[in-house]
RODOPA-276296 format. One record per residue (C-alpha): chain; x, y, z. Coordinates in Angstrom, 3 decimals. Example, Ala and Ser with C-alpha at 12.3 -4.5 7.8 and 13.67 -1.06 7.14 Angstrom:
chain:A	east:12.300	north:-4.500	up:7.800;
chain:A	east:13.670	north:-1.060	up:7.140;
This chain:
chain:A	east:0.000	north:0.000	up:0.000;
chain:A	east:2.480	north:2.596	up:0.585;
chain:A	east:4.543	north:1.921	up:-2.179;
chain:A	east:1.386	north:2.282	up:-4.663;
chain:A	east:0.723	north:5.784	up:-2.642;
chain:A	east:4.323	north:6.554	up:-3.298;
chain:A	east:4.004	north:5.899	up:-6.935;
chain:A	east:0.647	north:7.386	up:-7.133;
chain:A	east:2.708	north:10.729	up:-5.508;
chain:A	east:5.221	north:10.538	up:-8.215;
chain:A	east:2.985	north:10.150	up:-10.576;
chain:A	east:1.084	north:13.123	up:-9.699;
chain:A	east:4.367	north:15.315	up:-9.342;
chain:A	east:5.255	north:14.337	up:-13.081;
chain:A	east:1.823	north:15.109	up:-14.485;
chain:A	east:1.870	north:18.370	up:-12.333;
chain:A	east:6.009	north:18.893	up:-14.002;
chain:A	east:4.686	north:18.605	up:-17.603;
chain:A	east:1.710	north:20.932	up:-17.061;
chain:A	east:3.720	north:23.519	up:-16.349;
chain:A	east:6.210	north:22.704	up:-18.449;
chain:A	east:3.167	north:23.159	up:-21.306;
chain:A	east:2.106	north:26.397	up:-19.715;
chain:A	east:5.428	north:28.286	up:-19.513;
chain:A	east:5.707	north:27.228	up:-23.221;
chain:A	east:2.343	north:28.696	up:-24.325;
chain:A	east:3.281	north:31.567	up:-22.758;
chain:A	east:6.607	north:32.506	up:-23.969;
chain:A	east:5.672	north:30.898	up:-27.371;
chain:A	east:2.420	north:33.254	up:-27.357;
chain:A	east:2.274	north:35.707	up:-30.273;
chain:A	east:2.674	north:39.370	up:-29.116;
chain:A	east:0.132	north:41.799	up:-28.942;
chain:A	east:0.722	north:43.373	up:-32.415;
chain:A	east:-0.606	north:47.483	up:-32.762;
chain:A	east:-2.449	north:47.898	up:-35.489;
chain:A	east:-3.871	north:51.305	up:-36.052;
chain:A	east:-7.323	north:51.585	up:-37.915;
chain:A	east:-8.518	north:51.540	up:-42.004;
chain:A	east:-5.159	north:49.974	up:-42.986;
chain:A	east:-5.961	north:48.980	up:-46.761;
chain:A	east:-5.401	north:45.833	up:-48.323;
chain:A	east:-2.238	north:45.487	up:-51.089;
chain:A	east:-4.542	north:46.054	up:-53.989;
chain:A	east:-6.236	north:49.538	up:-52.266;
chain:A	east:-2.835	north:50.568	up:-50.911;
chain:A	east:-1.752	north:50.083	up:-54.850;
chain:A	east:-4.911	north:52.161	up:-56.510;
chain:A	east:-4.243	north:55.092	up:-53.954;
chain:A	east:-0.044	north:55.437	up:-54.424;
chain:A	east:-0.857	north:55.624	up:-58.041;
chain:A	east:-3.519	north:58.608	up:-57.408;
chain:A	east:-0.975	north:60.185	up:-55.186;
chain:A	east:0.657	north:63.263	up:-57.294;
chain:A	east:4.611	north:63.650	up:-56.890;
chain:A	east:6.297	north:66.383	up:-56.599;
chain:A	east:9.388	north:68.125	up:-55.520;
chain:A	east:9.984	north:68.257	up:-51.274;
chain:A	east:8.699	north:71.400	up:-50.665;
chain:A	east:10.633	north:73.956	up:-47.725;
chain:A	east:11.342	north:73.895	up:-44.110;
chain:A	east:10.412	north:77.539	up:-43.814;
chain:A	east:8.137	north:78.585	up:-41.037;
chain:A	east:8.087	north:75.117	up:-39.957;
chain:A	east:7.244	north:74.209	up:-36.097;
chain:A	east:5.999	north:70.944	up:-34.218;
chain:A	east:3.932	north:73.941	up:-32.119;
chain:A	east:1.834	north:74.406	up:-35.998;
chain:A	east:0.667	north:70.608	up:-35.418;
chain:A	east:-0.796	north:70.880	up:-31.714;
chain:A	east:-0.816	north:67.415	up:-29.373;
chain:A	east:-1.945	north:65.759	up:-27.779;
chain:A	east:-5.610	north:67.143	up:-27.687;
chain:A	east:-7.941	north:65.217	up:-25.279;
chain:A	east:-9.890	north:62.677	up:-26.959;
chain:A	east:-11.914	north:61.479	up:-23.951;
chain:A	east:-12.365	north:62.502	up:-20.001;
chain:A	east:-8.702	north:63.315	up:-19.129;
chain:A	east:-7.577	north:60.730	up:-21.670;
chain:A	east:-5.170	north:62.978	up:-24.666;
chain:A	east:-4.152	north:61.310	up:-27.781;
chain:A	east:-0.854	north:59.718	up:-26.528;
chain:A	east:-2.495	north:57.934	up:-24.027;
chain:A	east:-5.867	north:56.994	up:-25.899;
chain:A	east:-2.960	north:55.383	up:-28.536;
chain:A	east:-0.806	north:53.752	up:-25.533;
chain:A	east:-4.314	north:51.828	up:-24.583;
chain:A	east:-5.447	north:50.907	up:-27.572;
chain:A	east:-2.007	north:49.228	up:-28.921;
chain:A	east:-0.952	north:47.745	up:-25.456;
chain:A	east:-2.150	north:44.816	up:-24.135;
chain:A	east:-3.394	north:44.756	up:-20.029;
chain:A	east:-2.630	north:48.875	up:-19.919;
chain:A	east:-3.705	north:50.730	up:-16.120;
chain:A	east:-3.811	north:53.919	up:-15.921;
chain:A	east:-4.489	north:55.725	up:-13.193;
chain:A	east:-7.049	north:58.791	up:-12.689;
chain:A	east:-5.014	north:60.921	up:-14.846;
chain:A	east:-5.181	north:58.726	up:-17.323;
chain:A	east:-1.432	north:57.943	up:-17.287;
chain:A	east:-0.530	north:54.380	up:-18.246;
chain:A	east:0.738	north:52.802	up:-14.844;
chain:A	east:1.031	north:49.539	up:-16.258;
chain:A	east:0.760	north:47.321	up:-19.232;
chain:A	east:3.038	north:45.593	up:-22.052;
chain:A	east:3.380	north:47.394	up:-25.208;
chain:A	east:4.707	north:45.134	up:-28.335;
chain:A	east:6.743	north:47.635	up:-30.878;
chain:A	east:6.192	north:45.932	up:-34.301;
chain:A	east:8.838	north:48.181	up:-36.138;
chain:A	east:11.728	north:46.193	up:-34.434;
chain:A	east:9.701	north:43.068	up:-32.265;
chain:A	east:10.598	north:44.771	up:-28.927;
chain:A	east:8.547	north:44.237	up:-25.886;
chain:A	east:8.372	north:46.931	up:-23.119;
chain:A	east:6.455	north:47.048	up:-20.303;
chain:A	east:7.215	north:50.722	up:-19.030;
chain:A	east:5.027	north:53.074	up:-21.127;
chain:A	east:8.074	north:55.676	up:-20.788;
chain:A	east:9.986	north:52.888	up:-23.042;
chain:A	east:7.128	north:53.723	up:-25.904;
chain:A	east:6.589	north:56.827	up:-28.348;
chain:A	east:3.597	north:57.519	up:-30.342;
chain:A	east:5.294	north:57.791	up:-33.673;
chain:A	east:3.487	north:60.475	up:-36.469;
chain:A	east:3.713	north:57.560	up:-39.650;
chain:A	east:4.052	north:60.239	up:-41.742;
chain:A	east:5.914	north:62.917	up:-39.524;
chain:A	east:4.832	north:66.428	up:-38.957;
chain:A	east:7.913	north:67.644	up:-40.875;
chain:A	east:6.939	north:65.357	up:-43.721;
chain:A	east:3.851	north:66.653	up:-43.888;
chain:A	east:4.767	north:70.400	up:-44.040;
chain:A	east:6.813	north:69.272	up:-46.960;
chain:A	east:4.063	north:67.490	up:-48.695;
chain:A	east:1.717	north:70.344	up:-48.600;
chain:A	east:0.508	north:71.050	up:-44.842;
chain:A	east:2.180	north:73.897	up:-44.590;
chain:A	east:-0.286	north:75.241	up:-46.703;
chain:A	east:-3.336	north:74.235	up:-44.147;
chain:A	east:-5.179	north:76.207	up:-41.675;
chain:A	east:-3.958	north:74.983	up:-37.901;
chain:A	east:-7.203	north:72.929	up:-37.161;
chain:A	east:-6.771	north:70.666	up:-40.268;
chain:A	east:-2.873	north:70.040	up:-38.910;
chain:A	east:-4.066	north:70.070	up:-35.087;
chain:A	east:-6.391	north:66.816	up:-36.612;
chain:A	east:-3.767	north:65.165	up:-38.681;
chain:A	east:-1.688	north:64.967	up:-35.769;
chain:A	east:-4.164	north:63.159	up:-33.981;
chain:A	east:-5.500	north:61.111	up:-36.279;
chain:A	east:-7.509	north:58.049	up:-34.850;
chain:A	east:-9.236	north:57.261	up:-37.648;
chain:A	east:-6.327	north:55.991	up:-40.089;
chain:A	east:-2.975	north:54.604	up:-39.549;
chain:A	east:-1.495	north:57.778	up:-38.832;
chain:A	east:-0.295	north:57.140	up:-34.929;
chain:A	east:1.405	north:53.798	up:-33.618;
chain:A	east:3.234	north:52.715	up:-30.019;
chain:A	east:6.884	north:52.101	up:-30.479;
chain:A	east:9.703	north:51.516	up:-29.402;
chain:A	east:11.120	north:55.258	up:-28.300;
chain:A	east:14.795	north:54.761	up:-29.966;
chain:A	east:13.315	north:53.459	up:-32.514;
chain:A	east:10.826	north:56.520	up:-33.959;
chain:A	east:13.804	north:58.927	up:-32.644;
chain:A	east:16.222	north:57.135	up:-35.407;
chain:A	east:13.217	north:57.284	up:-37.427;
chain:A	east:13.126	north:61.036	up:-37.361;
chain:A	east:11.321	north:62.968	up:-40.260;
chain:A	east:12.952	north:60.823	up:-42.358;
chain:A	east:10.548	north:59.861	up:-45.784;
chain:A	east:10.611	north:55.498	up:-46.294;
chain:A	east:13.415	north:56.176	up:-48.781;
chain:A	east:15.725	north:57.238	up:-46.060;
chain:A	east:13.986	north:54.600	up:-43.263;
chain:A	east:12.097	north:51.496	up:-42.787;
chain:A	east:11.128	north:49.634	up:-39.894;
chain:A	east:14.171	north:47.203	up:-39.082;
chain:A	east:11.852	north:44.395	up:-38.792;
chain:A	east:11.752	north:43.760	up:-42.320;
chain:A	east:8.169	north:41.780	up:-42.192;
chain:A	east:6.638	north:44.532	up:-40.656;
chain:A	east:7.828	north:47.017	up:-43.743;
chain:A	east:4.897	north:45.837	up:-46.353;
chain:A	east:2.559	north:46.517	up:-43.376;
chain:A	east:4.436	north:50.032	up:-43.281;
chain:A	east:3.778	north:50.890	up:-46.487;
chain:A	east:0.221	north:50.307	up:-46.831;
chain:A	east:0.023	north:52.873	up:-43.537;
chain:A	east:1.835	north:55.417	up:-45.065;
chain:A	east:0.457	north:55.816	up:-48.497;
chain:A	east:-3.149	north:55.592	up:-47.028;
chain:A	east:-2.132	north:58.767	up:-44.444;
chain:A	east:-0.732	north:60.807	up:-47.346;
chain:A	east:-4.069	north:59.537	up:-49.336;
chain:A	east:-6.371	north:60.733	up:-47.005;
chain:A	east:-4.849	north:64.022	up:-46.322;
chain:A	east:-4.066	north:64.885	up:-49.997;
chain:A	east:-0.338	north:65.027	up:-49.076;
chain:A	east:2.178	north:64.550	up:-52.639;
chain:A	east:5.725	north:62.244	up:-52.577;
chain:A	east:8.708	north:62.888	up:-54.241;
chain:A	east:9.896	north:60.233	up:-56.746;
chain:A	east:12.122	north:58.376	up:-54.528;
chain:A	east:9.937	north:57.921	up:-51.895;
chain:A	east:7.236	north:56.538	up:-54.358;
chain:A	east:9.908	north:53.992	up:-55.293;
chain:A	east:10.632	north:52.907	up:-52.129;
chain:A	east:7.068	north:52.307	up:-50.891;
chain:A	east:6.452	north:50.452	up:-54.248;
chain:A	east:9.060	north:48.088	up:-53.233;
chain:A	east:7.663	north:47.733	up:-49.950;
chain:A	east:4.658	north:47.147	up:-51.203;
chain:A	east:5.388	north:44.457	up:-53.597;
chain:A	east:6.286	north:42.644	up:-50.444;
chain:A	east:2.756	north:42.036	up:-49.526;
chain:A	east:0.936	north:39.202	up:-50.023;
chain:A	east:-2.394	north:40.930	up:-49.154;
């Protein structure tokens, strides 16, 4: 009798081994939380609206400021864009009555880094604010600029890693692409549908480089 209870035991205590052997797997194994901002089109729309988009030449820095874009506005209660963006791409985000993320994991699909400190994480502009003003928003009225940067309703705003969208810069996707190569076809299809939607132009080698991008996708 005891030495069936003492098998029974070690039985148990291997069953109990390999269970959470299975479960540390799963969870490590787990795909990440990927951000995906809203209305990103499909490889065939994405390819109708870069050929619509008109080039032209970069237009000037002059009278440029980040101050001509205002952010973050608040979206909701004491909730401002940069936060409203930190919830929706992070996966189990607090925040506490300010609204400040407190907690959470944020998954940076540029270069496949996971943070969990929302000071680790910068809302990057797809197409930046300097971009823009070359591309024709230097031409707008400060309202329509005030709502491109804080565009929720197309891929215009992700959470990423912070080094990452500071190497990033203003730079156009014929000077930078997300290191994680799979995510650049992704990348793409975000960026032509912001300059789309807000009537921005490209230069020629930026046109180029999201066509090759582009051709990248499968969908």
């Amino acid at each position: 009798m005891p030495g069936s209870l003492t098998a029974s035991i070690r039985f148990l205590s291997v069953l109990l081994t390999a269970a959470l052997f299975v479960a540390i797997v799963s969870l490590v194994a787990a795909p990440q939380a990927l951000a995906t901002p809203p209305n990103i089109p499909s490889k065939s729309t994405a390819q109708t609206q870069l050929n619509a988009l008109r080039v032209a030449g970069e237009g000037s820095m002059t009278g440029y400021s980040r101050d001509k874009f205002p952010h973050w506005i608040t979206i909701s209660g004491t909730c401002n864009t940069r936060e409203t963006v930190l919830k929706r791409d992070g996966s189990n985000v607090v925040v506490d009555g300010a609204c400040a993320a407190t907690s959470g994991r944020w998954y940076s699909p540029y270069d496949g880094a996971t943070w969990y400190a929302a000071s680790d994480v910068d809302i990057d502009h797809v197409v930046p604010l300097a971009e823009a003003w070359r591309s024709g928003a230097s031409g707008w009225t400060t309202s329509r600029r005030q709502s491109f940067a804080n565009d929720l309703s197309y891929p215009q705003l992700i959470a990423v890693t912070d080094e990452v969208n500071q190497a990033k810069g203003d730079k156009d996707p014929s000077a930078w692409k997300p290191p994680l190569s799979s995510y650049q076809c992704t990348y793409s299809k975000m960026w032509i549908r912001t300059k789309y939607q807000w009537g921005l132009t490209l230069q020629s080698t930026e046109k180029s480089a999201l066509q090759s991008m582009l051709n990248t996708c499968a969908s």
